[in-house]
N, C-alpha and C positions, 0 to 999 in steps of 0.2 A: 516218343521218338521224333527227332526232328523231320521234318518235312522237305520240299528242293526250293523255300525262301533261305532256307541255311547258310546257303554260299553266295547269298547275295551282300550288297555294302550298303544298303537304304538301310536307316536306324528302325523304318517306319517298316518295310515288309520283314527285319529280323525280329520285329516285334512279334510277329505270327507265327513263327519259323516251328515254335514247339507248339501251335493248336493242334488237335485232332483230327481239321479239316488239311483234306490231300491241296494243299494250296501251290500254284505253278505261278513262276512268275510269267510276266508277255515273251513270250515269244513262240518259234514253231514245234517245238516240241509239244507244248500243251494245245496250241492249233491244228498240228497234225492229228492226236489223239482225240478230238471233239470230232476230228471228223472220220478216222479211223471205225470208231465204235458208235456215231450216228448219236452222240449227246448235246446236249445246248450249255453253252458257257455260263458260266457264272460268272460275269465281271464287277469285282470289289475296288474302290480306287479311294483314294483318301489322302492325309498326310499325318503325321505324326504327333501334330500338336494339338489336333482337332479332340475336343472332350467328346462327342457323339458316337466316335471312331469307337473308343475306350470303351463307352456304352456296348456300344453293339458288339465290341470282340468280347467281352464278359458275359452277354446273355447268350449269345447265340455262337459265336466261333470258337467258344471254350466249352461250349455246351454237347457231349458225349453222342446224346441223340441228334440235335443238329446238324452236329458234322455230318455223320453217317446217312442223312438223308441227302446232304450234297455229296460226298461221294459216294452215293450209289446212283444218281440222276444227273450230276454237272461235272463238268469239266472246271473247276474255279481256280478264278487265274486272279491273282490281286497286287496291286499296281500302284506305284508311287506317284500322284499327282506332280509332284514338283521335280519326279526322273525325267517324267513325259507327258508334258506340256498337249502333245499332239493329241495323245489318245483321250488326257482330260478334255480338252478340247473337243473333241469329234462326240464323244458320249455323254456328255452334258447337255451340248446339243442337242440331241438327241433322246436325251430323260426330259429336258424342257420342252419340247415337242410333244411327248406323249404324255407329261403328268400337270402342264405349267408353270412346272417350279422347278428349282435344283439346289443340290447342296452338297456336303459331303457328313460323314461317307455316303459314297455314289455304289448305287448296287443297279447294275445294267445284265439284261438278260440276252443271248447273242444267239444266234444260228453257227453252226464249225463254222464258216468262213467270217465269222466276224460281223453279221449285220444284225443290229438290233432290233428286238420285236416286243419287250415291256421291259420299265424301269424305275426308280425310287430312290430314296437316300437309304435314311433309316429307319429298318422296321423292328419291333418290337417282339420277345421272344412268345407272347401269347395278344390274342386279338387287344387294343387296348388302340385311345389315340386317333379313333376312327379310320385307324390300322388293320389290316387282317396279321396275325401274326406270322413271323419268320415261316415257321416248318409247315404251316398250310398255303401260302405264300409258295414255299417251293413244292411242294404235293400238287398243288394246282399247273404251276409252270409245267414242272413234268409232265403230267398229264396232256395238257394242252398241246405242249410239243409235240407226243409221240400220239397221240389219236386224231388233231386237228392241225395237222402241216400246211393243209391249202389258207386255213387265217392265218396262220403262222408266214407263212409266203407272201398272202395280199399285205399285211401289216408292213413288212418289212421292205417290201418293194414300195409303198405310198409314202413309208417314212424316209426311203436312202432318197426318193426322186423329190419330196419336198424338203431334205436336208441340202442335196445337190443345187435348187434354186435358191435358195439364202445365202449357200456359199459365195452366187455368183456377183461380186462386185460389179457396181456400177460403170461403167466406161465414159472415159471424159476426162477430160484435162483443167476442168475450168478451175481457175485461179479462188483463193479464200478470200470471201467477200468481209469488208464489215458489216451487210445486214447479216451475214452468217454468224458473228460475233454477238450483234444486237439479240438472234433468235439465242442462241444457246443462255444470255444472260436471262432472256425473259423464262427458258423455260428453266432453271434453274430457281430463280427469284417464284415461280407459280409454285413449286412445291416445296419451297422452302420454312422450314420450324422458324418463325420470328418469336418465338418462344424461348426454345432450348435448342437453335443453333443446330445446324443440319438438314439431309435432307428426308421427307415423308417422318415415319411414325418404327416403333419398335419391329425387325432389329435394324440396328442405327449403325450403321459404318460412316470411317472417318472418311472416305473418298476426297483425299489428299488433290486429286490432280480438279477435280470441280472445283475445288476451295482455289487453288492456285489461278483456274483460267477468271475466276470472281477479282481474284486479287490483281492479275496481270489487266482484269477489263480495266480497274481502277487506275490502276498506274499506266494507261492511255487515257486517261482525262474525262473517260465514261461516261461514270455514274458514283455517287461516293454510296450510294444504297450498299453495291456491291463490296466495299471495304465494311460497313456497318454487316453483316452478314456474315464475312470471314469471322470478322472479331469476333461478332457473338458466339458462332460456334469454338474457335479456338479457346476465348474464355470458359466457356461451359466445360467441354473434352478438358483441358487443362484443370478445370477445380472435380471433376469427376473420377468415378472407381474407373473407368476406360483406362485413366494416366496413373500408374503405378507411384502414388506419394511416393512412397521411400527409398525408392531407387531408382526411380525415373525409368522411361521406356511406358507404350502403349500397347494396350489389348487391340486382336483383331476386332473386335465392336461388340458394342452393348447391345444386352439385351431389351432395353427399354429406352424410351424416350429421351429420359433425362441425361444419357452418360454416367448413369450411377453403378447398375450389375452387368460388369462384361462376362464373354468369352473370354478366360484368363490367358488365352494363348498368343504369347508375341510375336510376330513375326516380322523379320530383318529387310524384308520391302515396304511396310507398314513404316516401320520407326523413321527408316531411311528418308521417306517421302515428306514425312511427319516433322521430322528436323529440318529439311530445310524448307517448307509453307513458314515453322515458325521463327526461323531465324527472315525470311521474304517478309513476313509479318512485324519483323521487328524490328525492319529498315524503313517500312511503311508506316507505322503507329510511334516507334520508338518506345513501345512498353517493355516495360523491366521485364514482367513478366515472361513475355516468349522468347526474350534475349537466355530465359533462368531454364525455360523448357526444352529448348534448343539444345543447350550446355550440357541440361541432367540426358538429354535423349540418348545424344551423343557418348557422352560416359559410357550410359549402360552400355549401347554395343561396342564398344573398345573394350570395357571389359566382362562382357559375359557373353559375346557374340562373334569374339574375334580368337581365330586361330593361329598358335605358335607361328605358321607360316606367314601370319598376314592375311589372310583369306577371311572371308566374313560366313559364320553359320548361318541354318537355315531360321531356327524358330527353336524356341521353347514351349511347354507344354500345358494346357492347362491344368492336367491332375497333378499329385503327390499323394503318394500312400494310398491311391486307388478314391480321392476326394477332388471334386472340383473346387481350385479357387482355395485347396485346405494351406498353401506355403503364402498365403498373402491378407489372410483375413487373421482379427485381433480381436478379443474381448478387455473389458475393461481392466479386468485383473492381470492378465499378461501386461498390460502397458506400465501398469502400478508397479509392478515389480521389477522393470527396465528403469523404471526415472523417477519413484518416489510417487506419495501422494500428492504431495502440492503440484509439481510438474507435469504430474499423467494429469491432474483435475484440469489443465489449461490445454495441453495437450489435447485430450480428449472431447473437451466440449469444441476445439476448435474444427478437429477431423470428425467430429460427428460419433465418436465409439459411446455406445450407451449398453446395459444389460440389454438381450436378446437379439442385439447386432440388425443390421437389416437384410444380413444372407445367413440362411439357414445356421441362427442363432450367434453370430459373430458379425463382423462390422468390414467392409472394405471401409480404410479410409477417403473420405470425401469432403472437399469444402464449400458449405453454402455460404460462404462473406467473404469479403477482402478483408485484409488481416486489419486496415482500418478501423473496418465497421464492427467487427470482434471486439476490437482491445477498447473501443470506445465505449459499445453497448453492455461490457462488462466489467468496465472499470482497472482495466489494465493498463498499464504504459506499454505504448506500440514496440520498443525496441526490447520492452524484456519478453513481449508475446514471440515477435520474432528472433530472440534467442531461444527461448524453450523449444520454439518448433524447431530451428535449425538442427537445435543438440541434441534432440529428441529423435528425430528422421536419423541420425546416427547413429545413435544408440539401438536404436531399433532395426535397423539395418545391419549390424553387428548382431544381435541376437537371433534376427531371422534367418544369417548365414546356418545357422546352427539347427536347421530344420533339415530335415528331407526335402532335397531341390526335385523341381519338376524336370522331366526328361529334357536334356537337352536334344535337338535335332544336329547334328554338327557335318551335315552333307553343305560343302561349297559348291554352290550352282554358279554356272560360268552367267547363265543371264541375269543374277543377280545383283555380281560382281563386279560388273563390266562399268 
């Protein structure tokens, strides 16, 4: 029986609509009722595209007993990050206060009136992860709630008054220095991958607007370090699994170092940002290359992001068929069978597809050469290596239309758009 996410328009909370769990969206209805009956919330928050989300709604939000312990101890209300900016905002906060970290999905534990007292992303449906599992996770909360209110009270009162000083911005007017410019480069340049392009160590996000202020320090006359550092990284991100070969458009970020196993979920502020670093890149270098990434980025969201109206969607997702990554990863035989032997054999040693794939037994494509250093070190002529790829990225593109697509998110966010 559906639940009251049923009459909402988020693609991401009608995704729950028919779980088990009594699920309320925000507002005072389900506020009133935490506090009616003297329960503590259970706040859920996430977005659509998130693979972790999918996790946790299959172990534990579809899971019969699970439910049933949150609705007989919480009030659970679960929430569209990308409807509500604010509340993601306030409670992430507030998870990174209490645990260090954040993430989604965000699972926040609340008093009726909304102030948080423990919090977490994702936990697991039995202890695992150095995790205590979901259903003793909530057995405990409950408890803790209704036998110890006075920690429940100090907690929550030391967290609202040390969330309330953070809030409080600085006061002052003074004008943007260039040592201000100078700091930001150097701390940017300290924790920088002069390696694999980026910044710190796995997970690796593209952090479009760092990469731009590196680029814009350059194109004030700077430091040229700072343009050697964009490029690195765009080269990298560009020949990695992060950049969707075949259809161009970007993963929210990899899982590792190199830009090889992303998060397969794209999202329409990501690419956005992403297009135009590399078209700024391409003004500044004149490489082909991110004039080609620019181009393909842009495509994909015109056509697989953009609404009859004109509007631009939110994101796409990383599962299909209940698989991460299963509408975008190849083995060698799939390719054989799209473009021949002789073609997949060049095709393939160039994107890297080998038996046993390097993601759970299949391959995102990836290139470790310039198509130079390929066609040379194998004895091809450069311009038939890049015809095979070109006709091949097509072909296979054409074939992969014919898969189960991953959900799209198709909410137009006005600050997206704007």
């Amino acid at each position: 029986m559906p639940n009251r996410l049923s009459g909402e328009t988020s693609p991401y909370l009608l995704q729950h609509a028919n779980n088990p769990v009594d699920w309320y969206p925000w507002g005072e209805e389900a506020l009133q009722r935490a506090k009616d009956e003297d329960k503590p919330i259970l706040l859920s928050i996430g977005y659509s595209a998130c693979h972790w989300y999918h996790v946790m709604e299959r172990e534990s939000f579809e899971n019969e007993a699970i439910a049933a312990l949150m609705n007989e101890h919480f009030v659970s209300i679960k929430v569209d990050r990308e409807e509500r900016p604010d509340l993601d905002a306030v409670y992430m906060e507030a998870v990174q206060m209490l645990t260090g970290s954040g993430g989604w999905p965000m699972t926040v534990f609340l008093t009726p009136d909304g102030r948080p007292f423990y919090g977490g992303t994702y936990f697991p449906p039995v202890d695992r992860f150095n995790m205590p599992g979901f259903p003793r996770l909530l057995e405990s909360v409950a408890h803790q709630y209704r036998d110890n209110k006075s920690e429940i009270e100090r907690v929550t009162s030391q967290l609202t008054e040390q969330m309330g000083r953070t809030g409080q911005m600085p006061k002052g007017d003074s004008p943007l220095t260039v040592e201000t410019l100078h700091q930001a480069y150097t701390t940017l340049a300290t924790n920088f991958d002069y390696q694999n392009g980026g910044t710190g160590t796995a997970p690796k996000f593209p952090q479009a607007m760092n990469l731009e202020v590196l680029l814009r320090y350059y194109n004030h006359g700077y430091n040229e370090r700072a343009l050697e550092m964009v490029d690195l990284t765009l080269e990298k991100m560009a020949m990695g699994g992060i950049y969707d070969q075949i259809a161009g458009g970007f993963a929210r970020y990899s899982t590792d170092t190199y830009w090889l196993v992303p998060h397969f979920e794209k999202m329409l502020y990501d690419n956005a940002l992403l297009a135009r670093l590399y078209l700024h890149a391409h003004q500044a270098t004149g490489r082909g290359m991110y004039r080609r990434i620019t181009e393909e980025t842009l495509d994909y969201i015109l056509r697989e992001m953009t609404g009859p109206e004109g509007g631009f969607f939110s994101a796409t997702d990383a599962d299909s068929e209940g698989e991460e990554g299963k509408f975008f990863v190849w083995s060698p035989d799939e390719i054989e069978a799209v473009l021949g032997k002789e073609e997949a054999g060049i095709f393939n040693g160039f994107f890297g597809v080998r038996d046993g794939g390097n993601f759970e037994g299949k391959t995102i494509l990836n290139i470790t050469q310039k198509a130079s250093e390929y066609a040379q070190q194998h004895g091809i002529v450069l311009d038939r290596l890049v015809d095979v790829v070109q006709r091949g990225k097509k072909s296979l593109w054409a074939e992969r239309e014919k898969r189960i697509h991953p959900l799209l998110d198709d909410k137009v966010l006005a600050s997206w758009n704007g």
